[in-house]
N, C-alpha and C positions, 0 to 999 in steps of 0.2 A: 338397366341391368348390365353391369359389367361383362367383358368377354366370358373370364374364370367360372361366371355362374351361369352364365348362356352354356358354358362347353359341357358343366356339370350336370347342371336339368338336362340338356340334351340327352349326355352318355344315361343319366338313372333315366330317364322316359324311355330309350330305349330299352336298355336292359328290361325294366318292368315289362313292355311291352312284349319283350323276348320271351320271359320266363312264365308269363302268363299264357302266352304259345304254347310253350312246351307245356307247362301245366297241363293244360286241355288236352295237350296231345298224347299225354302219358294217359290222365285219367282214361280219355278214351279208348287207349290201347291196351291197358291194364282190365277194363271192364272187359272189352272185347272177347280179348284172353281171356279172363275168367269166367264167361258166360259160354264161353265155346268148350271149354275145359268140364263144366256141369253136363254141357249138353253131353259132349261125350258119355260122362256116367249116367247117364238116364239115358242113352240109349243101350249101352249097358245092358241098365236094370232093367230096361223096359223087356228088351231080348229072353231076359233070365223071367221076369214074369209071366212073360208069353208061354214059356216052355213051365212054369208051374205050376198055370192052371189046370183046375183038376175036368175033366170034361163033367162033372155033373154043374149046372148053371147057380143052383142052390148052394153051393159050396163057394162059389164067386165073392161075396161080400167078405164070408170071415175071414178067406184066404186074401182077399185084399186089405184087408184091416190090418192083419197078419205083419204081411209082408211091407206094409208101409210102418209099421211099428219096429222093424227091422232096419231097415232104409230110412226113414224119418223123412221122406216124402212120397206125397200125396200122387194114390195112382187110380185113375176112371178110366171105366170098361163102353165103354161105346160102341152100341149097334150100329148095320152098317145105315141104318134111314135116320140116325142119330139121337137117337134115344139113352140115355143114360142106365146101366141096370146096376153097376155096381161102383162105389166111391169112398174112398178110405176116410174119408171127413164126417161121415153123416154115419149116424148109431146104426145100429144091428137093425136088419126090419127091410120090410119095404121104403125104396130111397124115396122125398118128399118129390112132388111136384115141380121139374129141372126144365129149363129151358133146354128147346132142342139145340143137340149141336153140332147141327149137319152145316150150320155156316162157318163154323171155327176153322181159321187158317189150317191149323196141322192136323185137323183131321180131316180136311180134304184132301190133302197133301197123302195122309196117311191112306183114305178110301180109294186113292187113287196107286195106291202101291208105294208110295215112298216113303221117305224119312220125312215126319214134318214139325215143324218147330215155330215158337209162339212165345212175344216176351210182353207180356202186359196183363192188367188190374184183375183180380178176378171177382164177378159178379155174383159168384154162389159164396166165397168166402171171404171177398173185401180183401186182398191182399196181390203185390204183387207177385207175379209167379212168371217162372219161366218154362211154359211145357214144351215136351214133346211128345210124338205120337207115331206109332209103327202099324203097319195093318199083324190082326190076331186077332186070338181069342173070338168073342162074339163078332166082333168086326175091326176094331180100334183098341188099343192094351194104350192109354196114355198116362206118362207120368209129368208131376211137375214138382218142381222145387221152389221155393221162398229163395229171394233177391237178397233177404235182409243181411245175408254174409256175404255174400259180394259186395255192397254198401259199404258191412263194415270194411272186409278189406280194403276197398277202396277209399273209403275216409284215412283209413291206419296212411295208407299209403300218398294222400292227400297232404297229413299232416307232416309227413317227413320230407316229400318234396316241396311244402312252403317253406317246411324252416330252412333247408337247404338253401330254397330260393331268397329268403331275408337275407340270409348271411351272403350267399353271394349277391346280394343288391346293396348289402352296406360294405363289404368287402372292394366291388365295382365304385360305389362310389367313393371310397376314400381314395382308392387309384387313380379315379377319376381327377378330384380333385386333387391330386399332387400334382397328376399330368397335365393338367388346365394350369397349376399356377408353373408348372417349367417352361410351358408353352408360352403363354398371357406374360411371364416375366424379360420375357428378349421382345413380346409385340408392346408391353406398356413401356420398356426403354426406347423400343424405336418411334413410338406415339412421343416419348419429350424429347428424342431429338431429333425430331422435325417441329417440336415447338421451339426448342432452339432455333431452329434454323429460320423460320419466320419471324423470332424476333432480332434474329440476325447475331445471335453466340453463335461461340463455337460448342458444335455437339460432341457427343459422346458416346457412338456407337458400339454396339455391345457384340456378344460371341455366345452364341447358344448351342453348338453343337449340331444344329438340326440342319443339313443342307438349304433347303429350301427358305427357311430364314436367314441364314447367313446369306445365302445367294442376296434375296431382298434387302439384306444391310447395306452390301456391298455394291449394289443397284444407287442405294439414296448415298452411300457416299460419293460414288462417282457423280450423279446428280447434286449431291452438296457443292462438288468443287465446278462441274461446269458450271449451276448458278451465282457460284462465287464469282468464278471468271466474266462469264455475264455483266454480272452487277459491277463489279468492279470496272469493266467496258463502259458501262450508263452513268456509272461515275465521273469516267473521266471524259466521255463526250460531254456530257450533265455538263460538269464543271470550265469545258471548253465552249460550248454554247454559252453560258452564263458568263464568261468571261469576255466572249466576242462581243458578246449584248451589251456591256458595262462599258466596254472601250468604246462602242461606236458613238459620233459626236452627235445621231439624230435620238431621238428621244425614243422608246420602244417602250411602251404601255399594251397588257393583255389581259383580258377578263375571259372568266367560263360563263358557260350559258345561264346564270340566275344574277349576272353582272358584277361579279365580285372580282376584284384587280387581283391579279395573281405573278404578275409582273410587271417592273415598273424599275429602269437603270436610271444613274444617278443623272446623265443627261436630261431623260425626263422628267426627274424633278426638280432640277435647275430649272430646267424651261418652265415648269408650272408655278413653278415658286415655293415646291415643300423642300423639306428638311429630307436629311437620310433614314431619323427615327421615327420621323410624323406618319401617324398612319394616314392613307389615302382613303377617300371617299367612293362609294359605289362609281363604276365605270359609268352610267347614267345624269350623274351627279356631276363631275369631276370637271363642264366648263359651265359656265353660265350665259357665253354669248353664243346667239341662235345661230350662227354659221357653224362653231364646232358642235353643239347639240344635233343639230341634223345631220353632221357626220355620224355621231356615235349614233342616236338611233336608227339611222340606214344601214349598219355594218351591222348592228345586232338582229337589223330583219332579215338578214343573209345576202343583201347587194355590197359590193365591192366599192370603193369611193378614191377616183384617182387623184395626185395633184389639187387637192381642194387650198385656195391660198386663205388664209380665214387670219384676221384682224382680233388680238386677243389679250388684253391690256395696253401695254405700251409696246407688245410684241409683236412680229409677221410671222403666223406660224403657214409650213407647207404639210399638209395632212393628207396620208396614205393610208389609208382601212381597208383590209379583208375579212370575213367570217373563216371562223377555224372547222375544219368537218366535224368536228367532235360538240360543237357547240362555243359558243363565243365570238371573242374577234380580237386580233390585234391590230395596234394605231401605232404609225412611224411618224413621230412630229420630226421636223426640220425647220430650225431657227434661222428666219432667212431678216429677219431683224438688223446684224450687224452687215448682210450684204444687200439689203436696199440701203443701209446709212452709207456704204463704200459708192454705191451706183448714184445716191446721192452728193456725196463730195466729191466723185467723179467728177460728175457732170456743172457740179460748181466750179473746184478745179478749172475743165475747159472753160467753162462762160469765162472765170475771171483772170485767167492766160489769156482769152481771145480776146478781151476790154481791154487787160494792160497793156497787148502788142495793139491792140486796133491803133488808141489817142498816139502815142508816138509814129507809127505807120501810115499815119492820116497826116501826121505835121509833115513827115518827111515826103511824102509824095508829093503835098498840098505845094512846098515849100521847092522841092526840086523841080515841078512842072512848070511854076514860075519863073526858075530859073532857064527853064528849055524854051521857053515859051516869050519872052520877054528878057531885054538886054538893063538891065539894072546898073543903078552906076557901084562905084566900087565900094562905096559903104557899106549899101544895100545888100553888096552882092555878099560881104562877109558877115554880115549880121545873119542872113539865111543861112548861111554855109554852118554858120556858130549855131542857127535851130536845133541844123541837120543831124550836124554832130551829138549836138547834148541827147537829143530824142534815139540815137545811137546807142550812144554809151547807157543812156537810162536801158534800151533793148537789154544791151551786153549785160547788164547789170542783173534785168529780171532771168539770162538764159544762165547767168553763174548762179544764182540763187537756187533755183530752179536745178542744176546741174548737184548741188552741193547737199539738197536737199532732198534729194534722190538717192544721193549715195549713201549719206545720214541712215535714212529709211531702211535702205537695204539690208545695212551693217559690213557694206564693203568696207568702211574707213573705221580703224581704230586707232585711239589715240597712246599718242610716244609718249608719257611722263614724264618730265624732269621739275626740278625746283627751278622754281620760276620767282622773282623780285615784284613781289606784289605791286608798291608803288611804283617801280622803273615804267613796268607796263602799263601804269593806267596814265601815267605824264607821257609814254612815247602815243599810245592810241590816239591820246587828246591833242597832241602836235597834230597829227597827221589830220584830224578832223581840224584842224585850222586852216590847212593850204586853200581848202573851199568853203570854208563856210564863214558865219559871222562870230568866233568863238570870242573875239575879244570883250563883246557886251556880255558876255555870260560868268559868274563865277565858279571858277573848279577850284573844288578842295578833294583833299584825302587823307583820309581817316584810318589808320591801321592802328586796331589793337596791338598791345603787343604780345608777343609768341607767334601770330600771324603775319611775320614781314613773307616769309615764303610759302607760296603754296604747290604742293607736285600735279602739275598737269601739264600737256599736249598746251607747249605756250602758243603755236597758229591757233588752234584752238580757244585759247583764250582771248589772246588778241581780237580775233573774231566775236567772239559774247563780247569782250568790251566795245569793240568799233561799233555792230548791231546794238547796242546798250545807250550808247551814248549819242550816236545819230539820232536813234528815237527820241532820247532825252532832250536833245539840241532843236529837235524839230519842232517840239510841244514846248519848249520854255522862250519865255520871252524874254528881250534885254531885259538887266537888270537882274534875272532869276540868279539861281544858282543850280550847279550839278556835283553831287559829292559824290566820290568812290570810297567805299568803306571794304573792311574785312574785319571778321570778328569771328572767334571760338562759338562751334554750337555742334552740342551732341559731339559725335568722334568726326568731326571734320572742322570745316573750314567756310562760313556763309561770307561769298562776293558779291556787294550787292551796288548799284546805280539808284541814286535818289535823286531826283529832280523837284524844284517849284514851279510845274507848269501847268495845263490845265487840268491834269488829271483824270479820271477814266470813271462813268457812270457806274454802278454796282453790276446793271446786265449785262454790261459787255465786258465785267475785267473776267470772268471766266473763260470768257473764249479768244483771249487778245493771243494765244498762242497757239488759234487754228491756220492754215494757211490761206492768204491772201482777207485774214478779216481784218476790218480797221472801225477802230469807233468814231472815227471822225474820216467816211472815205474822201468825201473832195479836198480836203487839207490836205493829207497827206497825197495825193494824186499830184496836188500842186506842186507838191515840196519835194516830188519823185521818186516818194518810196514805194517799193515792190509790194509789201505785205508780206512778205517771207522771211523777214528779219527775227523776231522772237520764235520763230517755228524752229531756224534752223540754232539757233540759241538751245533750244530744251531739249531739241535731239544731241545736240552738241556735248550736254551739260550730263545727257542721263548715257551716254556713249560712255562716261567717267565714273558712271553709277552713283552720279549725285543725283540731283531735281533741283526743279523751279516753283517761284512761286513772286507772285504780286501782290502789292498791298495799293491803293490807290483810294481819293475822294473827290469828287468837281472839285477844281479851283484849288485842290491843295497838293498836287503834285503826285509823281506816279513813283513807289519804290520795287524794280524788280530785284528778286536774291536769287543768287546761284551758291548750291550748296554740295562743295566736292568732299568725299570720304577722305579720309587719313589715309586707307590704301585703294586706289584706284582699280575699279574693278574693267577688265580688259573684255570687251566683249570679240565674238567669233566671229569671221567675215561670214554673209550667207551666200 
């Protein structure tokens, strides 16, 4: 039931209830009145027939016959021990066989001296009556009158205050109902704009004239704008939390309490392996190896889980679980994958600095204590001296390597540009790798397409990839081989590339020939006194230039590395 018709049955149930009140309370006051207004005239009359009668007792009946034929109500004579001797009802004669009526309210009343009066049925003539009774005559003069005109009046008067009463109850209610919908009309606008507001429009508060509504309007508007303000707060914390979440580089996965992921940044799906649109799998679901499984179910039982290091495909993940109060839990993975592979090449790193200084460190002591120790003659004594040195210079060799490759790394060093004479450089490198080596058994060519005679780079730079280039080359070929220098157009640059005929590099290890300190052949190369840091510092060299590298290699058929520099050299930032 709408308000409107709540307000309208209300106002008609009262009113009805009102008028039917008064109703009552009129008939009843209307009878009152006019039962008291009789009694008056029959006392009256009774007074006047008291003073009529004639003193002979035999003359009592016609004169009461008489005189109620006059009056038109009924008047009886009553002794005082209650005896009835005369009655305007009953024929001429002796009166029939009457109940005494020494019990009747008003004629004790009367026997007793006063005025007495009586409204109810009567047993001698079936009707109701209203008497009264005065003391006289033989003992009792009592008259009574018939109701049935008071009735009437009272119905007459029944029926005029009903109709009054319809009309003012259909009257009431049409009042009723206007006044319900002026009222219901400002409370059903402010019923939608508060569904507005929950569904987050903008409302549209109304004006009704009525204080206490307006008051209430102006209550939910200023509550509209404080929860605007609100909201608009949870908003932008909302969107500050979800933004901190998304930037942080640990993984931050959250479920509620029936294990439904309800969060989940792009870290953590890196680290798990999904996409940004794949949907995720229940938080229960979501590893398969028992070490993070019994993470998630111990944070869903509501225990906390510190530091858990758990092994999870090819990955090391560090896993943080807490239960949420509210039900759930969130999990903070930490990819610690690329920093066991870093504490991994650390520790290689050291071992294979501490090998390559140990063999020379071992010659040079072995060598100089001999000398301290024992007087040698003078061949002897320079042939040592000549170890001493070379295991020296090999030191110096691996600390500039080591030195150059650090800086590489760092991004302290960028390279100067200029146009550089592709072939000049790769005839002056090759000279220079002649003062020590055996370059005369080897054949060197060079190969420039043309449009590539000059390339723009950082020519130390270069120099350096060629001399690392071609050392290795010279190392791995044997007389007879050959080592070509080529350059040739590819994509927007320039590929420089060293080809040799030597013995070339198995397929497992040409992937990694440009980690530091690897060598697919280490005791050859140990012999021959190279560092291992040669192509490392080549591809940091080469990518310093924002080119890349790359190798092509088979057993026995020679190893080609390319360096491939851009058209316009991209300059990188010191760190």
């Amino acid at each position: 039931m709408t308000f409107v018709h709540r307000l309208v049955s209300g106002f008609i149930f009262i009113l009805v209830v009102t008028v039917g009140l008064l109703f009552w309370i009129a008939e009843r006051s209307l009878r009152r009145d006019l039962e008291h207004e009789i009694g008056h005239d029959l006392e009256i009359e009774a007074r006047l027939i008291r003073e009529a009668l004639p003193p002979d007792s035999v003359l009592w009946s016609a004169t009461v016959r008489r005189l109620a034929a006059q009056t038109g109500h009924r008047i009886t004579l009553i002794t005082r021990d209650g005896r009835v001797v005369a009655d305007s009802d009953f024929p001429p004669g002796p009166p029939p066989p009457i109940e005494n009526h020494s019990g009747r309210p008003e004629v004790r009343a009367a026997l007793a001296g006063q005025v007495g009066t009586s409204r109810r049925q009567s047993k001698s003539v079936g009707r109701p009556l209203l008497y009264l009774a005065i003391p006289g005559g033989p003992g009792v003069v009592r008259v009574a009158a018939e109701l049935d005109q008071v009735n009437a009046t009272v119905r007459r008067a029944q029926r005029a205050v009903a109709g009054a009463a319809l009309l003012a109850i259909l009257i009431g209610s049409v009042l009723a109902l206007l006044t319900g919908r002026s009222v219901a009309r400002p409370l059903t606008e402010i019923g939608s704009a508060a569904r507005e507001i929950a569904r987050g429009s903008v409302p549209r508060f109304p004006r009704s004239g009525l204080p206490d509504i307006d008051e209430l309007v102006e209550t939910m508007r200023e509550m509209h704008e404080q929860l605007g303000h609100r909201f608009d707060q949870l908003r932008r914390e909302r969107a500050e939390t979800a933004a901190l979440v998304e930037s942080m580089i640990e993984g931050v996965v959250a479920a509620d309490s029936r294990g439904h992921i309800t969060t989940a940044n792009s870290a953590a799906r890196r680290i798990l392996g999904y996409r940004f649109d794949e949907p995720l799998p229940e938080f229960a679901e979501l590893f398969r190896v028992k070490g993070a499984r019994e993470v998630v179910d111990q944070v869903m039982k509501g225990s906390a889980v510190q530091d858990r290091e758990v092994e999870v495909a090819d990955r090391t993940l560090l896993m943080n679980a807490r239960p949420l109060p509210a039900g759930g839990a969130v999990l903070v993975l930490h990819d610690l994958t690329e920093l066991r592979r870093l504490e991994s090449m650390r520790r290689d790193f050291v071992a294979n600095v501490s090998h390559e200084l140990k063999t020379p460190l071992t010659s040079i002591s072995g060598y100089a204590e001999t000398l301290l120790s024992d007087t040698p003659d003078a061949e002897t004594t320079k042939r040592f001296v000549g170890t001493i040195a070379g295991n020296a210079r090999r030191m110096q060799r691996l600390v500039d390597d080591l030195l150059d490759l650090a800086r590489l790394e760092a991004g302290r060093w960028q390279p100067e540009p200029e146009p550089i004479d592709v072939a000049a450089m790769c005839r002056e490198t090759w000279s220079e790798l002649g003062d020590g080596a055996p370059t005369s058994a080897i054949e060197f060519r060079i190969e420039i397409e043309k449009g590539t005679e000059k390339i723009v780079a950082d020519p130390d730079a270069v120099r350096q990839i060629l001399s690392n280039l071609l050392e290795n080359s010279l190392r791995y070929t044997p007389p007879g081989g050959r080592i070509t220098c080529r350059s040739a157009r590819v994509e927007n640059g320039i590929a420089l590339s060293v080809a040799d005929t030597g013995s070339g590099i198995v397929p497992e290890h040409l992937a990694r020939i440009f980690e530091r300190f690897y060598r697919s052949d280490p005791a050859r190369s140990r012999e021959q006194g190279g560092t291992g840091l040669g192509l490392a510092i080549v591809k940091h060299l080469v990518e310093a230039h924002g080119g890349r590298v790359s190798a092509e290699s088979e057993r026995g058929s020679g190893t080609t590395i390319t360096c491939w520099f851009p058209n316009a050299p991209v300059t990188q930032r010191p760190a």
